[in-house]
MDAnalysis code that builds the backbone (N, CA, C; Angstrom):
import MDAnalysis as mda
import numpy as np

u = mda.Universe.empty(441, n_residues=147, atom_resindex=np.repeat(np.arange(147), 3), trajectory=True)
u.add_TopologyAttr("name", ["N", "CA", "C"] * 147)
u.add_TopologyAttr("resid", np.arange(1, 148))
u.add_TopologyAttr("resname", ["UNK", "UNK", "UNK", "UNK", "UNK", "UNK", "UNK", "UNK", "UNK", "UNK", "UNK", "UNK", "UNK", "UNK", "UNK", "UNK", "UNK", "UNK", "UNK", "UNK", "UNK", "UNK", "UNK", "UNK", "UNK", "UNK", "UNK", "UNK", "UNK", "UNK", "UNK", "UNK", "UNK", "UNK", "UNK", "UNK", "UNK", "UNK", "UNK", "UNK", "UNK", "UNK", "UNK", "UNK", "UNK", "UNK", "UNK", "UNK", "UNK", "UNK", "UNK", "UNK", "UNK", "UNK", "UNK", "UNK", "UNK", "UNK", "UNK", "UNK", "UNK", "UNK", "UNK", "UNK", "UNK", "UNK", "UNK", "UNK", "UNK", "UNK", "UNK", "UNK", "UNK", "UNK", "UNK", "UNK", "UNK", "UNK", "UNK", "UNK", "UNK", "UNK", "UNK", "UNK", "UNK", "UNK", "UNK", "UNK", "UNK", "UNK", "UNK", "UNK", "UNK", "UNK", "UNK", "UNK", "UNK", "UNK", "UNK", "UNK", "UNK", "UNK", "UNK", "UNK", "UNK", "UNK", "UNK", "UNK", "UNK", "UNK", "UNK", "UNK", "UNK", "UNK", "UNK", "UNK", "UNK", "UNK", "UNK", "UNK", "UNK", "UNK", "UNK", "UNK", "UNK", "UNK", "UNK", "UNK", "UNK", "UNK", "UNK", "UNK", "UNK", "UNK", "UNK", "UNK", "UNK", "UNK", "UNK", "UNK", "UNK", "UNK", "UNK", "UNK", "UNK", "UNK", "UNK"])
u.atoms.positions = np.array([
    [-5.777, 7.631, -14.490],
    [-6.852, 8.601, -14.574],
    [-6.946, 9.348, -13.239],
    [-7.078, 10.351, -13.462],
    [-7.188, 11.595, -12.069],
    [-8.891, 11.702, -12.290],
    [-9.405, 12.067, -11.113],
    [-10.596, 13.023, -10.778],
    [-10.333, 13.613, -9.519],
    [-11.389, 14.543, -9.623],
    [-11.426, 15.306, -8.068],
    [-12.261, 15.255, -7.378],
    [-12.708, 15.243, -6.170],
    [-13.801, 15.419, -5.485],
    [-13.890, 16.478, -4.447],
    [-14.933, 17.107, -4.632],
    [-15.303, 18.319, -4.051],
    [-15.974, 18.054, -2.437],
    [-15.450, 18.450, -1.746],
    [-16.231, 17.934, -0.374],
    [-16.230, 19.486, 0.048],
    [-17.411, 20.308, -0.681],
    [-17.941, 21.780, -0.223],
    [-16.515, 22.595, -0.368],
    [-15.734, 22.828, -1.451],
    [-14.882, 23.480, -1.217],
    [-13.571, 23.136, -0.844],
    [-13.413, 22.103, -0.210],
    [-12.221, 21.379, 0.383],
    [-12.006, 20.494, -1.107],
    [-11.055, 20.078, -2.064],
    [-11.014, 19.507, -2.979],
    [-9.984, 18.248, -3.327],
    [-10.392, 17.332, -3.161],
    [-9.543, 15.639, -3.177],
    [-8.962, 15.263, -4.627],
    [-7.640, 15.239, -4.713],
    [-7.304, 14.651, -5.858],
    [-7.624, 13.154, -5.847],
    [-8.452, 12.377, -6.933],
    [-8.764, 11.110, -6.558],
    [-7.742, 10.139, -7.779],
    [-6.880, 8.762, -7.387],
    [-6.563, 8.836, -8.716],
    [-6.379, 6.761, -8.401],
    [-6.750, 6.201, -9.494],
    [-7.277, 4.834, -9.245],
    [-5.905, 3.789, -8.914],
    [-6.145, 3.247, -8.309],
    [-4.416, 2.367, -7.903],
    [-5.294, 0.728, -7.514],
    [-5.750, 0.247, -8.700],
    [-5.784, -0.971, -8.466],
    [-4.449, -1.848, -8.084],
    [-4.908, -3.222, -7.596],
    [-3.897, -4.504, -7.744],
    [-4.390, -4.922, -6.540],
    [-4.773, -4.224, -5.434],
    [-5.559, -5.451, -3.950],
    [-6.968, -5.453, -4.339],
    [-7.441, -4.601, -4.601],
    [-8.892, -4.330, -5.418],
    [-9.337, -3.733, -6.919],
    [-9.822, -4.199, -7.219],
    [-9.806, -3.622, -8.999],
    [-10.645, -2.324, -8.729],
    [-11.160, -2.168, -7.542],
    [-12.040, -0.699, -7.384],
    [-11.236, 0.592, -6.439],
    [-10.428, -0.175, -5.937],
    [-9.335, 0.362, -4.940],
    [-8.831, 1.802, -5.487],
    [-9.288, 2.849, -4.956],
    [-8.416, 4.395, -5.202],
    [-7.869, 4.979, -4.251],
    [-6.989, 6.137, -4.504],
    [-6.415, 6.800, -3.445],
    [-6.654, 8.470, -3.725],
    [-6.728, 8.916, -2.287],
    [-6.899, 10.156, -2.666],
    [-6.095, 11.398, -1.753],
    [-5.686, 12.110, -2.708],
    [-4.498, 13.277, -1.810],
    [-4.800, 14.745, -1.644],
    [-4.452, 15.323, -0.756],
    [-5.064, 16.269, -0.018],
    [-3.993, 17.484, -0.415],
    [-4.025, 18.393, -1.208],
    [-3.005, 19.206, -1.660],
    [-2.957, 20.132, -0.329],
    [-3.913, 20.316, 0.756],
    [-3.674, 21.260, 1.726],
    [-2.420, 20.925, 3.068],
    [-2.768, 19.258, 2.924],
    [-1.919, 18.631, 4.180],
    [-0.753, 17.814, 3.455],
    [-1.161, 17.661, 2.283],
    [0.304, 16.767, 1.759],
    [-0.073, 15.287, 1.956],
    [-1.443, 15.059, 2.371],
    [-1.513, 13.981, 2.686],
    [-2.452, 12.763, 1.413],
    [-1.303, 11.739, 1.108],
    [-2.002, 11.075, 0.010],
    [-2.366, 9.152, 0.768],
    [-3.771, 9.420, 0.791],
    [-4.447, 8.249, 1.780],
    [-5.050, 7.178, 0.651],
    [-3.845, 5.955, 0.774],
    [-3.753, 5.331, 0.004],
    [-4.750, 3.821, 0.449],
    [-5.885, 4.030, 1.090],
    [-6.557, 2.548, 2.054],
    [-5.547, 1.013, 2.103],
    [-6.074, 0.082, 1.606],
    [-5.613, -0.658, 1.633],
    [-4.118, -1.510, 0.195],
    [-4.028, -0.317, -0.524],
    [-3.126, -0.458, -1.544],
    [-1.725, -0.273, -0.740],
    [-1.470, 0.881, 0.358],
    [-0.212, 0.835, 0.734],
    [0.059, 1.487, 1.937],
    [0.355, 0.177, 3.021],
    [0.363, 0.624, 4.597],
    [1.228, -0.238, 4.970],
    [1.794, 0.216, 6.026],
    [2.660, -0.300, 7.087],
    [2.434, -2.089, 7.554],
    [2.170, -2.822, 6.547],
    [1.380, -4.144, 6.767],
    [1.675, -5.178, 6.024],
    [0.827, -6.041, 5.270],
    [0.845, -7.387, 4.498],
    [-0.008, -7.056, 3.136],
    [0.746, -5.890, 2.209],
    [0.169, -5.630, 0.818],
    [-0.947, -6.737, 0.204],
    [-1.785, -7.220, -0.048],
    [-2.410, -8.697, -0.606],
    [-2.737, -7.865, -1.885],
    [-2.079, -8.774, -2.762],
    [-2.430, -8.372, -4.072],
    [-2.716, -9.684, -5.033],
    [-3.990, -8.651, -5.871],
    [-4.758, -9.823, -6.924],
    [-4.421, -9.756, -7.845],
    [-4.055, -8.667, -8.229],
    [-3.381, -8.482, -9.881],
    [-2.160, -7.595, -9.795],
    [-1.049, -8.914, -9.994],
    [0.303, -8.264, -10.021],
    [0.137, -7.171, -10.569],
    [0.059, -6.792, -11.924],
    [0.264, -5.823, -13.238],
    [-0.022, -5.092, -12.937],
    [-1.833, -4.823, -12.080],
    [-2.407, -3.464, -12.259],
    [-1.743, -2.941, -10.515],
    [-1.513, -3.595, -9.895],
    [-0.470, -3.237, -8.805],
    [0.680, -2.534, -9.203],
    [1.498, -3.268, -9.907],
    [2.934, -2.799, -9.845],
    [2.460, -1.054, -10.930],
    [1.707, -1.011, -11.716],
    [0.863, 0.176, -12.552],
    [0.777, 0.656, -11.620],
    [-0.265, 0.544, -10.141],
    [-0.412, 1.419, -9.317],
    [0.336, 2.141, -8.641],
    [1.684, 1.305, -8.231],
    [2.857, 1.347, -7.605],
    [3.445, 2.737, -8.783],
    [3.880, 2.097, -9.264],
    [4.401, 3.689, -10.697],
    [3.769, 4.819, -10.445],
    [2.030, 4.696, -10.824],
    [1.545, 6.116, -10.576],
    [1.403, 6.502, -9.628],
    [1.422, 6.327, -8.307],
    [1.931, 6.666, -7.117],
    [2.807, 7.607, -7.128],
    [4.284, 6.682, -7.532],
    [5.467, 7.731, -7.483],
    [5.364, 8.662, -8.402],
    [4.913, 8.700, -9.404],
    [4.895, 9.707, -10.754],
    [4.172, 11.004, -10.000],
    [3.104, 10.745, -9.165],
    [2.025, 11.221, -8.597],
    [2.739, 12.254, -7.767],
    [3.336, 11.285, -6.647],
    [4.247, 12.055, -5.497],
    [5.251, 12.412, -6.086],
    [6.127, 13.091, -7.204],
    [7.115, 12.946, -8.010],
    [6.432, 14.790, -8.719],
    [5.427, 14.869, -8.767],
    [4.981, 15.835, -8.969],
    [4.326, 16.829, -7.679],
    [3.956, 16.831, -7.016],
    [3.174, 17.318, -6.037],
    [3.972, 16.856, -4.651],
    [3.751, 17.826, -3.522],
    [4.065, 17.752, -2.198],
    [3.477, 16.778, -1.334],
    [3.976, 15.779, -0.990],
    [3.474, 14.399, -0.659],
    [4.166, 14.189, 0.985],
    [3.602, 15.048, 2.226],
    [3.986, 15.335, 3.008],
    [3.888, 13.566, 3.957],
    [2.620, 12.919, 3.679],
    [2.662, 11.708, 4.480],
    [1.972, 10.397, 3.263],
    [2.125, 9.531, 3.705],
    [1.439, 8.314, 2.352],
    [1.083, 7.578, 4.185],
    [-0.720, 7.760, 4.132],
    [-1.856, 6.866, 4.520],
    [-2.403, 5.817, 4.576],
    [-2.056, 4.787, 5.031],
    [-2.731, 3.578, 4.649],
    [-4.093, 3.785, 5.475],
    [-4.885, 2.492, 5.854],
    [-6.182, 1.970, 6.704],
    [-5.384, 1.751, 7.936],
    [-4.332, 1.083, 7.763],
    [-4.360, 0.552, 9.311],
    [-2.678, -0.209, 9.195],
    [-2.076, -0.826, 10.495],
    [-0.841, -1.280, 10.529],
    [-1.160, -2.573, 10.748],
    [0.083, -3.324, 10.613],
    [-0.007, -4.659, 10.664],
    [1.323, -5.376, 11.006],
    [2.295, -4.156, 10.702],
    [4.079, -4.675, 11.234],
    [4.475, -4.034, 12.825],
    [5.477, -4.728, 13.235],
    [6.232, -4.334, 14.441],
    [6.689, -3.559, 14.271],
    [7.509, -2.780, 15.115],
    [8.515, -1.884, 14.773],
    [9.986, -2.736, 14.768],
    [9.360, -3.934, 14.585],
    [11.224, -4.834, 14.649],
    [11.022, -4.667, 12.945],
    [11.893, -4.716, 12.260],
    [12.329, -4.675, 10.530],
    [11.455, -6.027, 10.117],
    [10.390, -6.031, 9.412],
    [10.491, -6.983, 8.598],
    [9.177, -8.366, 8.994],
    [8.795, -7.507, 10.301],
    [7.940, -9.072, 11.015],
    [6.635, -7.965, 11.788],
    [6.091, -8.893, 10.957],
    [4.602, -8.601, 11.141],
    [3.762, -9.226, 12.393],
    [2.687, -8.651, 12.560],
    [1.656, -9.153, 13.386],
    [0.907, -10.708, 12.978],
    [0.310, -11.320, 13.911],
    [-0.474, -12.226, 12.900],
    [-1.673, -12.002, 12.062],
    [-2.348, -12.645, 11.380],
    [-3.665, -12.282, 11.342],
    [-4.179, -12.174, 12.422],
    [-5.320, -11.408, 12.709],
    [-6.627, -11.158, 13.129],
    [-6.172, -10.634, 14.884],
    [-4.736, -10.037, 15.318],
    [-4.297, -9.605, 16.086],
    [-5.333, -8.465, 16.858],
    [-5.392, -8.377, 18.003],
    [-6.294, -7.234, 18.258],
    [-5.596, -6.302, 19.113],
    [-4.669, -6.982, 19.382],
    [-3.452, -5.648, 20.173],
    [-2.267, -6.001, 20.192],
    [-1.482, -4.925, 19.734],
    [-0.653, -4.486, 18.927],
    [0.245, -3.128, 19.578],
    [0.699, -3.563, 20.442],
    [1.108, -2.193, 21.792],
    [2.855, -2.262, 20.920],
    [3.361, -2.872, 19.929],
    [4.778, -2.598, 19.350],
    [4.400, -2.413, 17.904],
    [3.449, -1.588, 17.210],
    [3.519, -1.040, 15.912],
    [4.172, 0.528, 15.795],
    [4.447, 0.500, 14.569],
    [5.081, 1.580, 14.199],
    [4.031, 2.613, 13.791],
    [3.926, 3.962, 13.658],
    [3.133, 4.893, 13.215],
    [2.629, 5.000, 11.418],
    [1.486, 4.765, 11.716],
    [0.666, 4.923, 9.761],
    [1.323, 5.307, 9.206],
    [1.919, 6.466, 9.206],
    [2.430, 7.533, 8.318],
    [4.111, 6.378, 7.663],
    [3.620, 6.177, 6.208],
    [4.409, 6.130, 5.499],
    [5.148, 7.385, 4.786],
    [6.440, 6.867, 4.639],
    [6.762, 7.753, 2.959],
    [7.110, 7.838, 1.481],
    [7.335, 8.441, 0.827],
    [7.712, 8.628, -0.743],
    [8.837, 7.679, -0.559],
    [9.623, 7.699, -0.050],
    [10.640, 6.584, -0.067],
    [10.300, 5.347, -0.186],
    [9.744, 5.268, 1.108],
    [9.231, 4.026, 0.821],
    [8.294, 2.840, -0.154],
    [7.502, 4.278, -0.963],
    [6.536, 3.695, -2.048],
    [7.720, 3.066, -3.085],
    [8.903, 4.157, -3.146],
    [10.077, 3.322, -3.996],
    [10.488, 1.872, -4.025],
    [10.770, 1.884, -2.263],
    [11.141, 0.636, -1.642],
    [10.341, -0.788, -1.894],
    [8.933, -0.156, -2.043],
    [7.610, -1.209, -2.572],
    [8.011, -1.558, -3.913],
    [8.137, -0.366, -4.799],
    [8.533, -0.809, -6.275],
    [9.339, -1.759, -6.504],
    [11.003, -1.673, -5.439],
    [11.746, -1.830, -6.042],
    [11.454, -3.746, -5.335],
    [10.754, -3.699, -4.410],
    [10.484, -5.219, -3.938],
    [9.632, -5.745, -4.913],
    [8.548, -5.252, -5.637],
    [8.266, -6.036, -6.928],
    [9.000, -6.302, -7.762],
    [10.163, -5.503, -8.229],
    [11.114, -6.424, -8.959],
    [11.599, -7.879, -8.669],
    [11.902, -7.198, -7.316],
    [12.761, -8.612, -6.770],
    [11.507, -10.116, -6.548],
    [10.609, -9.729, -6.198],
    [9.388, -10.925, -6.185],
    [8.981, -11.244, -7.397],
    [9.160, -10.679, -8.338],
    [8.662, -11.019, -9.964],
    [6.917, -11.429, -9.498],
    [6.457, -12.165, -9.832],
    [5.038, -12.739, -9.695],
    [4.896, -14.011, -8.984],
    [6.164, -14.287, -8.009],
    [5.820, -15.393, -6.874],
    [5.147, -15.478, -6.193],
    [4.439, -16.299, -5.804],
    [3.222, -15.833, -4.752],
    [3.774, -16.286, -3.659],
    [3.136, -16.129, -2.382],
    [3.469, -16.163, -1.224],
    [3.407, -15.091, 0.160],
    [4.337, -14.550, 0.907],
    [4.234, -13.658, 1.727],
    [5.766, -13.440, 1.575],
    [6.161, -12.126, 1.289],
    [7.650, -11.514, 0.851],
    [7.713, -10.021, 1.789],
    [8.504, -10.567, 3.076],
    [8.634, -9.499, 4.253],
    [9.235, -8.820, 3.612],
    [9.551, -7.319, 3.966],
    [10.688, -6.784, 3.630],
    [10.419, -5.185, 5.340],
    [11.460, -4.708, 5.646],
    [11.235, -4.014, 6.363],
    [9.794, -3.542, 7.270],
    [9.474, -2.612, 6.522],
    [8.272, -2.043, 6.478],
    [6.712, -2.055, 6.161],
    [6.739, -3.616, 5.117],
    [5.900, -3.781, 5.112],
    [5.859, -5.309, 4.467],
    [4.556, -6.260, 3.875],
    [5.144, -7.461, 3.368],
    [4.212, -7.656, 1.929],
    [4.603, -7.920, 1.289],
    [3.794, -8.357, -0.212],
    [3.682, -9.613, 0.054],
    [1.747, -9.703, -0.546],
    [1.630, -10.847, -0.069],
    [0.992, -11.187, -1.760],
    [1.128, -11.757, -2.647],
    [0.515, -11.514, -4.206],
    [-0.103, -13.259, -4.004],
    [-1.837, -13.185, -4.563],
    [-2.338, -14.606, -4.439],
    [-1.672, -15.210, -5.631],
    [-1.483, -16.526, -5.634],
    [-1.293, -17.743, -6.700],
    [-1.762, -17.816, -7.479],
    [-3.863, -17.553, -6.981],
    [-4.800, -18.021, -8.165],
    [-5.942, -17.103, -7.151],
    [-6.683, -16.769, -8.139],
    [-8.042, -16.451, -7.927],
    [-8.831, -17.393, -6.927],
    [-9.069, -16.616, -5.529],
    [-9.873, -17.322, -4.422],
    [-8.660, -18.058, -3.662],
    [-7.505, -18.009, -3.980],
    [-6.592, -19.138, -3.414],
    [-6.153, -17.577, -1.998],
    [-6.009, -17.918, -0.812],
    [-4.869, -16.896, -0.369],
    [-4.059, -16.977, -0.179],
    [-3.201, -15.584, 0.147],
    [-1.908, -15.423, -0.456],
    [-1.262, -15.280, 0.520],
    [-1.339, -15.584, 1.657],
    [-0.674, -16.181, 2.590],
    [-0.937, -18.349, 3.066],
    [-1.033, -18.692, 1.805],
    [-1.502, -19.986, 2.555],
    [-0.327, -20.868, 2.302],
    [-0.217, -21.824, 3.664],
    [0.871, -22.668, 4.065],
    [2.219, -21.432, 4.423],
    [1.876, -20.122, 4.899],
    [3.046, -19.614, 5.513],
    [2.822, -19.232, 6.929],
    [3.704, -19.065, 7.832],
    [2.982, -18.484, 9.445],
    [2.387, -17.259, 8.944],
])
């Protein structure tokens, strides 16, 4: 589902991308190219609650950027090195070797194509750029018993 939001003239494509939050949306900026995805897809440790409506989100994403000029993909915030594949710890407060927010269309691929390969394992699943972290069970987290 698409909506828009009007901020006086300036106008937000809004469009829903559950799987870390069932309320979780993203919204893209047809002036800058810029589609600011919060905590669904950043440079970090993906945590996801519902495989399905994730890997759904993951699709309309690309379908999304697949249509329209998708100059940068936005997360909230970083959480990886700039070494391939290895993240920060939790609750890090400086972080002087991260890489820059700005994801891309490529890379939302690269996310897709790592849900294949994770099927619905839970755990923490590095991969370059960022890490899928999918919980076990409801309330359980989805990093537990890994560094």
């Amino acid at each position: 589902m698409l909506a828009q939001v009007d901020l006086g003239g300036w106008v937000l494509e809004c469009l829903a991308t559950p799987g870390h939050h069932e309320g979780a949306v993203t919204f893209y900026d047809q002036h800058s190219g810029f589609q600011l995805t919060g905590d669904t897809v950043y440079p970090g440790r993906l945590y996801v609650r519902d495989w399905s409506a994730f890997t759904r989100s993951i699709d309309r994403l690309i379908a999304f950027c697949d249509a329209r000029e998708v100059t940068h993909v936005l997360g909230c915030h970083i959480e990886m090195t700039t070494e391939p594949g290895i993240d920060y710890p939790v609750r890090t407060t400086y972080q002087p070797d991260e890489p820059p927010l700005e994801m891309t269309v490529r890379q939302l691929r690269d996310i897709r194509a790592a849900i294949d390969r994770i099927g619905e394992r839970p755990g923490r699943h590095p991969f370059a750029a960022f890490a899928i972290c999918p919980f076990a069970n409801e309330g359980e987290s989805p990093t537990a018993g890994q560094p």
